[in-house]
C-alpha positions in Angstrom: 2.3 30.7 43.6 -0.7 31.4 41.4 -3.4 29.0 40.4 -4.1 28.7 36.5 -8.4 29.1 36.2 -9.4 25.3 35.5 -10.9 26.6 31.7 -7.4 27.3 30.8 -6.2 24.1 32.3 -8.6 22.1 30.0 -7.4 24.4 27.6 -4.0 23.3 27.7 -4.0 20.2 28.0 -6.3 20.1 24.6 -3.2 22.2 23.3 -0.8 19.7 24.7 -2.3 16.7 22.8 -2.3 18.4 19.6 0.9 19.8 19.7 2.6 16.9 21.8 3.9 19.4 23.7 4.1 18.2 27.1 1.8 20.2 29.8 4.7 21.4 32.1 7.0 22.8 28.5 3.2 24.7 27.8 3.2 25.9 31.4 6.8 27.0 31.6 6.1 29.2 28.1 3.3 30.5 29.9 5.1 31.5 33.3 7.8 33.3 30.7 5.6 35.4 29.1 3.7 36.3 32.4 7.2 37.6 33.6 8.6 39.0 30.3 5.4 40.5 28.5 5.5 44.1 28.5 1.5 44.6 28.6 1.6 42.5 31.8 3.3 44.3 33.8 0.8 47.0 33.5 -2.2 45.1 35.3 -2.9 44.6 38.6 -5.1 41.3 38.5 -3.5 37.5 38.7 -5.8 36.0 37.1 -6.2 38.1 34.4 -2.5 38.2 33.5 -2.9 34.4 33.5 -5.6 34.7 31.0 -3.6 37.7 29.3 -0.7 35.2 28.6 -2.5 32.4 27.4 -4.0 34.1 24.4 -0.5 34.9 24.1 0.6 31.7 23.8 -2.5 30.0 22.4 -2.1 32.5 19.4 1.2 31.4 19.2 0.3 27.2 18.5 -2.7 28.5 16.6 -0.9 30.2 14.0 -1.8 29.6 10.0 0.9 28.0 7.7 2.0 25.4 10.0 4.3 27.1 12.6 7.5 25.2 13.5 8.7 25.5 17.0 12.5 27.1 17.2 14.9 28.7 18.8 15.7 31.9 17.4 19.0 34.3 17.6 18.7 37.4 15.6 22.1 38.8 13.5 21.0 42.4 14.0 19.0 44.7 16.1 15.4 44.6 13.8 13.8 48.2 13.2 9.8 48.0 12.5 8.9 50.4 10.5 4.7 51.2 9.7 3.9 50.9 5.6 -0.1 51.6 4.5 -1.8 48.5 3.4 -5.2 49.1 1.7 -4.9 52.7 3.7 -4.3 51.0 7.0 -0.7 51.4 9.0 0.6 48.1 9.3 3.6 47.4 11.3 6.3 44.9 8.9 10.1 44.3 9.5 13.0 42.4 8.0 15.0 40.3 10.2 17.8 37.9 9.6 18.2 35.5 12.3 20.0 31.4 13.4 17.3 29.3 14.3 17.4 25.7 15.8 14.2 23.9 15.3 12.9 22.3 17.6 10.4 18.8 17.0 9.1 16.2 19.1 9.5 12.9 19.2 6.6 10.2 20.0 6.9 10.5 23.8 6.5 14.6 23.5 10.2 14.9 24.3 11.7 18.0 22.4 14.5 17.5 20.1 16.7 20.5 18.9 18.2 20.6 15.4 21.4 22.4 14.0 22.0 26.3 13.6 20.9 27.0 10.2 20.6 30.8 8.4 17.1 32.3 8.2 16.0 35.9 6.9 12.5 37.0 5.6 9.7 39.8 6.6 7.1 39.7 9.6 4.2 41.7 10.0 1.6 42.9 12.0 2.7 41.9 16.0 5.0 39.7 14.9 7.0 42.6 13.4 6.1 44.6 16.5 8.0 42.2 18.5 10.9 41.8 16.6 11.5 45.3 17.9 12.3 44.3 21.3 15.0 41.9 20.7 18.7 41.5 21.4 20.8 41.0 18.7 22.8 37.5 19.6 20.7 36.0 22.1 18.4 33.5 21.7 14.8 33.3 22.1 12.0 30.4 21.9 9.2 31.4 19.6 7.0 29.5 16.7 7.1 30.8 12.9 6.6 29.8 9.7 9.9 28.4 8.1 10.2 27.4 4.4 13.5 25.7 3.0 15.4 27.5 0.4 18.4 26.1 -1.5 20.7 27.5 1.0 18.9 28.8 4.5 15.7 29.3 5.2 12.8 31.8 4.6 10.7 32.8 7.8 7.9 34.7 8.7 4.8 35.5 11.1 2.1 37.8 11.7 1.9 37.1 15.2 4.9 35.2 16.7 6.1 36.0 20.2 9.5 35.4 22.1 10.8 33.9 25.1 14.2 34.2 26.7 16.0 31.0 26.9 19.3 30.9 28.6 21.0 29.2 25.5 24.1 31.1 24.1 25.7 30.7 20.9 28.0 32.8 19.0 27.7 33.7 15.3 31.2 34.0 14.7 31.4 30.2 14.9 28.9 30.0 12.7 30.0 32.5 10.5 33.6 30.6 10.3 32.3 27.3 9.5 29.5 27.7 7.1 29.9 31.1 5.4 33.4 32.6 5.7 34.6 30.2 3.1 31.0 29.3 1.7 29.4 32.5 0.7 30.6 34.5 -2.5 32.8 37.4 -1.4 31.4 40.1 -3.5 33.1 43.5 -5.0 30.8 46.3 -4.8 30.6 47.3 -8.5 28.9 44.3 -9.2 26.0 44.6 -7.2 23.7 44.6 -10.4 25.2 40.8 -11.2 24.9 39.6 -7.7 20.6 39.8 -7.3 19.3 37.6 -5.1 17.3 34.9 -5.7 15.7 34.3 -2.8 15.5 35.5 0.9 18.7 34.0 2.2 20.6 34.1 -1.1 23.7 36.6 0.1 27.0 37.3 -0.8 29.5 39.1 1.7 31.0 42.2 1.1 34.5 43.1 2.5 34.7 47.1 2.9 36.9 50.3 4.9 34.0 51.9 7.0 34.0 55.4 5.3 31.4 56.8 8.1 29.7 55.3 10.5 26.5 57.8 12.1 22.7 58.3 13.2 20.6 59.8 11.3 17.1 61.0 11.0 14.1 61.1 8.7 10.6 62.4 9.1 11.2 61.9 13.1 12.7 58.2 12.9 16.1 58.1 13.6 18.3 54.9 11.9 21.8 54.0 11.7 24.1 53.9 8.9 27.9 53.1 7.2 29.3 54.9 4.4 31.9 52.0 3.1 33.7 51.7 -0.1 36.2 49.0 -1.9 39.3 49.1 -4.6 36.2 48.4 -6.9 34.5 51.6 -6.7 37.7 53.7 -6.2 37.2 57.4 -5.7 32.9 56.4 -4.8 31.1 55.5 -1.8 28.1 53.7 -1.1 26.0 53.3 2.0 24.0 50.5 4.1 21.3 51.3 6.7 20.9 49.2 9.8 19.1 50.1 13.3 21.4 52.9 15.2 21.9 50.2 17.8 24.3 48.1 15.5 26.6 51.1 14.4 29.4 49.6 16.2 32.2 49.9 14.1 34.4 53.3 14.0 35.5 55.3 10.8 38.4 53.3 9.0 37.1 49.9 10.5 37.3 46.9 8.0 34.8 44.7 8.3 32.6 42.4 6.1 29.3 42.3 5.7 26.6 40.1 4.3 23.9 41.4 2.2 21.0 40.4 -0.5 20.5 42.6 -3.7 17.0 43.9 -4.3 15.9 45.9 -7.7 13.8 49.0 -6.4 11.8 50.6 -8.9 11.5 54.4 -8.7 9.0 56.7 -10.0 10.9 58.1 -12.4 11.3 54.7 -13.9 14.6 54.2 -13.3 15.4 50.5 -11.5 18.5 50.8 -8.4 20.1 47.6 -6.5 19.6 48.2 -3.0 22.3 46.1 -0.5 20.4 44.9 2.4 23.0 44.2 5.3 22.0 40.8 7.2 25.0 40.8 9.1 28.3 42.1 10.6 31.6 40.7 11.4 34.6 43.1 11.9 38.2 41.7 10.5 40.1 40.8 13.4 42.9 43.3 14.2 41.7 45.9 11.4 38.6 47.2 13.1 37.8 49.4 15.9 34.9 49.6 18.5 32.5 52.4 18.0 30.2 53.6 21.5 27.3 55.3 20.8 25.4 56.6 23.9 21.6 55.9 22.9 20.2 55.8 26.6 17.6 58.7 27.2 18.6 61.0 30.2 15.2 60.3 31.3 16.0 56.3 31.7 16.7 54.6 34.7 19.6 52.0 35.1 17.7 50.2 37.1 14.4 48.0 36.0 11.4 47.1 37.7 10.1 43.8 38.3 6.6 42.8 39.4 6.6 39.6 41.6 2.9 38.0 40.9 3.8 35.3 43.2 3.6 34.9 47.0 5.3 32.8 49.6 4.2 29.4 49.5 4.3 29.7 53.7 2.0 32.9 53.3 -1.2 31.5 50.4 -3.5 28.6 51.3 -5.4 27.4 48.3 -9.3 26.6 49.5 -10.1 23.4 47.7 -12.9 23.5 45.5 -14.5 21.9 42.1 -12.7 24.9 40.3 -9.7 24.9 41.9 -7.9 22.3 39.0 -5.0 19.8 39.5 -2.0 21.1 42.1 0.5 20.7 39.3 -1.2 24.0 37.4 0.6 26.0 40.2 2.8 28.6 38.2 
């Protein structure tokens, strides 16, 4: 086991009282992202991994716009893309996502809410981050939520995740708060469905037309080709990461989107569909395996083991040493 350096000890426990988020939960989060953050496993000193992981996670508490503490299930597989802002490259991404959140009550003991919808845009790391996500598993992290009339709109510059072992399906969501909730949507009326705000959507029931990877000034993406009775004899097309083209040619499935107005230089405004999610209809859809491993990868991952046996360390006792129950 590895001692935490008594500075970030004191550190914590400052954190702890203004969060009320008891010491062990803070030192949990912190073993996590010792074992999970990518930059980590690149160094070769303890203690500095330590210290590594709790700017980490102090950035995390210390974020602006009063972060709320959640679990977090994304609905797709999120694609960060780089965009100039005042001539710099800054990393942003979309994401639509469940979230629980998750408050304390007066004893520091966490209490976990309902599922409830979320979409909006991160930037900076927090974008970055969003990039190494699973689509349907869950994730601890802290981000700025804001209620809208339906949903929620979330974002962060900065946020990290954790792994939790929680599992949840979307379809249950899906069948008991938008299946019979959510406007169903022909696609020649895309220009009277805009949306209002982040997580106003309607869902769209459409015959996959094609469903491929493509690529574009050397980024790849994924996309569908669909169509409806509305728009016979036309086609229109939704982009999503290449890791969510799941769904073969002459799949049905339904898909939820929000309507943006993109102006373009000639002028000339178009209504871009935004897929959040997508559920295939059961018995008229087919699987669709795309084979997006590298020949270079390995199928087996490395794990770096920054603890020892407790039999095999003795811990000198000394003023700097800290309290036993720092041990992580």
């Amino acid at each position: 086991m590895a001692q935490v350096p008594k500075d970030i000890q004191d550190g914590i426990k400052k954190l702890s009282e203004k969060t009320k988020v008891p010491v062990s939960d803070l030192l949990k989060q912190l073993k996590d992202i010792i074992t999970t953050d990518e930059n980590i496993q690149t160094m070769e000193k303890d203690d500095f991994k330590i210290r590594f992981a709790w700017a980490v996670l102090y950035k995390q508490y210390s974020m602006t716009g009063n972060a709320q503490e959640c679990q977090f299930m994304p609905l797709l597989h999120c694609s960060p893309r780089e965009v100039p802002i005042k001539g710099v490259p800054t990393h942003v991404c979309d994401v639509t996502a469940l979230i629980r959140r998750i408050d304390r009550d007066d004893e520091g003991n966490p209490t976990v809410g309902d599922w409830e919808y979320a979409s909006g845009t991160f930037w900076r790391d927090g974008a970055k981050n969003l990039g190494t996500l699973e689509k349907g598993k869950v994730y601890k992290t802290s981000i700025v939520v804001k209620d809208n009339d339906w949903g929620c709109e979330i974002n962060s510059d900065r946020a990290t995740f954790t792994p939790t072992d929680v599992e949840y399906d979307f379809q249950d969501f899906f069948d008991k708060s938008i299946k019979d909730d959510i406007t169903l949507m022909n696609l020649c009326d895309t220009d009277l469905n805009i949306s209002d705000y982040t997580t106003d959507i309607r869902m769209i029931e459409v015959t996959v037309m094609e469903a491929e990877v493509g690529e574009r000034d050397g980024r790849e993406y994924g996309f569908y080709t669909i169509y409806d009775e509305s728009i016979s004899g036309e086609t229109r097309r939704i982009f999503i990461d290449i890791r969510d083209v799941n769904w073969e040619q002459g799949s049905l499935i339904r898909v939820g989107v929000s309507i943006r107005v993109q102006k373009m230089k000639d002028g000339t405004e178009v209504h871009r569909m935004n897929a959040q999610w997508v559920v295939p209809v059961e018995g008229l859809s087919e699987p669709k395996i795309l084979d997006l491993r590298s020949a270079e990868e390995s199928d087996e991952e490395e794990t770096i083991d920054i603890t020892t046996d407790d039999e095999e360390e003795t811990l000198e006792e000394s003023e700097d040493s800290g309290d036993d129950s720092f041990e992580i």
